[in-house]
C-alpha positions in Angstrom: 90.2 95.5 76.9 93.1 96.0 79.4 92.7 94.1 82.8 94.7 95.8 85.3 98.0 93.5 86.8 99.8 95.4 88.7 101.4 98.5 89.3 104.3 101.0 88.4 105.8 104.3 89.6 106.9 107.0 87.7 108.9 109.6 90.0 111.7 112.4 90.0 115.1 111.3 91.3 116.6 113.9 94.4 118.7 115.1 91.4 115.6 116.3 88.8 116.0 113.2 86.2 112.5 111.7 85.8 112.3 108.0 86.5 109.8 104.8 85.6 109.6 101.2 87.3 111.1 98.4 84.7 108.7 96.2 86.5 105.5 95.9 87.5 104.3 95.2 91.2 101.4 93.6 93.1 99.4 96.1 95.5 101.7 94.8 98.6 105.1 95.2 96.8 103.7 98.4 95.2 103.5 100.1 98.8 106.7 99.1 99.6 108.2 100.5 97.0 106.5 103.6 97.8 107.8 103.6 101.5 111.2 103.3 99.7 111.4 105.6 96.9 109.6 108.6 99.5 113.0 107.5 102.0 115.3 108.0 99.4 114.0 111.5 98.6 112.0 110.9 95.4 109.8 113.2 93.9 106.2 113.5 91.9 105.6 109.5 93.1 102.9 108.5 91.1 101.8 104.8 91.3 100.2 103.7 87.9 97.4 100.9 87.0 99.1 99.0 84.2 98.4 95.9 82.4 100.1 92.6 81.0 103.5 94.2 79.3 102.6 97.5 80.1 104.9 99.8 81.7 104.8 104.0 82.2 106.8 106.3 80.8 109.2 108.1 82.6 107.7 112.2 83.1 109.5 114.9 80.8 
């Protein structure tokens, strides 16, 4: 079983190229990086539930 430790992002950049954190954040960091990647005129922001080592995908 998977115990959820954080979260990611998976978003489209301004220019189209699908995107996916390399890290994982806790809930507060996790909204920040929201606020951040919606200034900078990213896409699709989905924030993903992953576990220990896990990390998303980017979108194709």
């Amino acid at each position: 079983m998977t115990t959820t430790t954080g979260f990611a992002f998976t978003w489209t950049d301004p220019d189209g190229t699908p995107r996916a954190s390399a890290v994982s954040y806790d809930e507060k960091s996790a909204d920040r990086r929201q606020t951040e990647l919606e200034d900078a005129g990213a896409r699709d922001i989905e924030m993903v539930p992953v576990g220990y080592g896990e990390l998303p995908q980017p979108k194709a």
